[in-house]
C-alpha positions as CSV (number, residue, x, y, z in Angstrom):
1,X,-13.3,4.1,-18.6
2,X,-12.6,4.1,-22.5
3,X,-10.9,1.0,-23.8
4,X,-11.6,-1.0,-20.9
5,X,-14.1,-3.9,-20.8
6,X,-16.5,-3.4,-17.5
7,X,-16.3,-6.9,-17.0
8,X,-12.3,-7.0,-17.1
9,X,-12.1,-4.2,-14.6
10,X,-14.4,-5.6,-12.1
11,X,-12.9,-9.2,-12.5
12,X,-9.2,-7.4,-11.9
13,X,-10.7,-5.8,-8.6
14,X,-11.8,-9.2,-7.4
15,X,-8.8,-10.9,-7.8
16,X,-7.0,-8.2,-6.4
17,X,-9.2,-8.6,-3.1
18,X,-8.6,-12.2,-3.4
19,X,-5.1,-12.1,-3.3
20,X,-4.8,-9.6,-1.2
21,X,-6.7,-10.4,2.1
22,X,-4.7,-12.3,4.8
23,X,-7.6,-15.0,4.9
24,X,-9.4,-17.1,7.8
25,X,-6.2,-18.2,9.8
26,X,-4.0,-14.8,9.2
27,X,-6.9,-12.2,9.6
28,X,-9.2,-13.9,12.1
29,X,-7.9,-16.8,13.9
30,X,-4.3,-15.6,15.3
31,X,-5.9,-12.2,15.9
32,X,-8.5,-13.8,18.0
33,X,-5.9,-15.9,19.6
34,X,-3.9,-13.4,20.2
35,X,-6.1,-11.0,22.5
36,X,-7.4,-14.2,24.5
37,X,-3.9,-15.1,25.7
38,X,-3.1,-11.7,26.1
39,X,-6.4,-10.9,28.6
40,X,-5.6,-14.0,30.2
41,X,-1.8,-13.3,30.7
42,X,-3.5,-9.8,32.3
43,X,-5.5,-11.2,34.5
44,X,-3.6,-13.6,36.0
45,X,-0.4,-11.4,36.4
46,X,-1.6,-10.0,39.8
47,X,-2.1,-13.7,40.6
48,X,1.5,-14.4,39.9
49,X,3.3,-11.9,41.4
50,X,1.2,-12.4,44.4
51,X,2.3,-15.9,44.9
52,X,5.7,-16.1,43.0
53,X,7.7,-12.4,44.0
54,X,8.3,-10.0,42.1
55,X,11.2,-11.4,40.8
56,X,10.7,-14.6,40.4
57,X,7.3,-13.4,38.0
58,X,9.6,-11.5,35.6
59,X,12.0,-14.1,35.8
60,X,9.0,-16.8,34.3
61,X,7.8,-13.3,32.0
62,X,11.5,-13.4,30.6
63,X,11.8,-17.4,30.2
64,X,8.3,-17.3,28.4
65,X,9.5,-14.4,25.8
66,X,12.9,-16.3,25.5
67,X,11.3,-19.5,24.2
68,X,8.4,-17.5,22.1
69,X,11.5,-15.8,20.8
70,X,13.2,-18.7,20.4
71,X,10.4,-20.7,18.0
72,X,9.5,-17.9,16.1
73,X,13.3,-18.0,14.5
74,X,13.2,-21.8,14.4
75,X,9.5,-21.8,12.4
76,X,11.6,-18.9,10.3
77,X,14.0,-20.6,9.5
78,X,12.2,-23.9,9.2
79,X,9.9,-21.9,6.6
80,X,12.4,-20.2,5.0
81,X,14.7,-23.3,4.4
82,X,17.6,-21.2,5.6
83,X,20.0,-20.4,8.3
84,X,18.9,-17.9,10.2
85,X,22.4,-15.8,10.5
86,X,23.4,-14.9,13.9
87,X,26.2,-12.1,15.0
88,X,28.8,-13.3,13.0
């Protein structure tokens, strides 16, 4: 590249990788995490439906996404330092 120092360009593309990879907790913990509890909710659904109903499993599946729901706006807002509007 005319005009541009090699050394320059290759320190620019290692900064940008630096800054732009999501690191060890954003790109490999809570990924990780994430399939776990999800092959463990899997497995054990048959479980819970066998013992609880039907009805009474989708009633705990909508309790457990209400309060996941639920925390991921507080940490938002928490993180934010806002309100987190509602309807109005």
């Amino acid at each position: 590249m005319p005009g541009v120092n090699r050394a320059s360009a290759a320190s620019g593309r290692r900064d940008a990788r630096h800054s732009a990879g999501l690191g060890t907790f954003g790109g490999v913990f809570t990924p990780s995490i994430l399939t776990i509890l999800g092959i463990i909710l899997f497995r054990r659904l048959g479980f819970v439906v066998g013992s609880a109903g039907l009805a009474q499993a989708l009633a705990m599946l909508a309790l457990a996404t209400l309060i996941s729901v639920l925390t991921s706006v507080s940490l938002s807002a928490i993180a934010t330092n806002r309100k987190v509007k509602g309807r109005r």
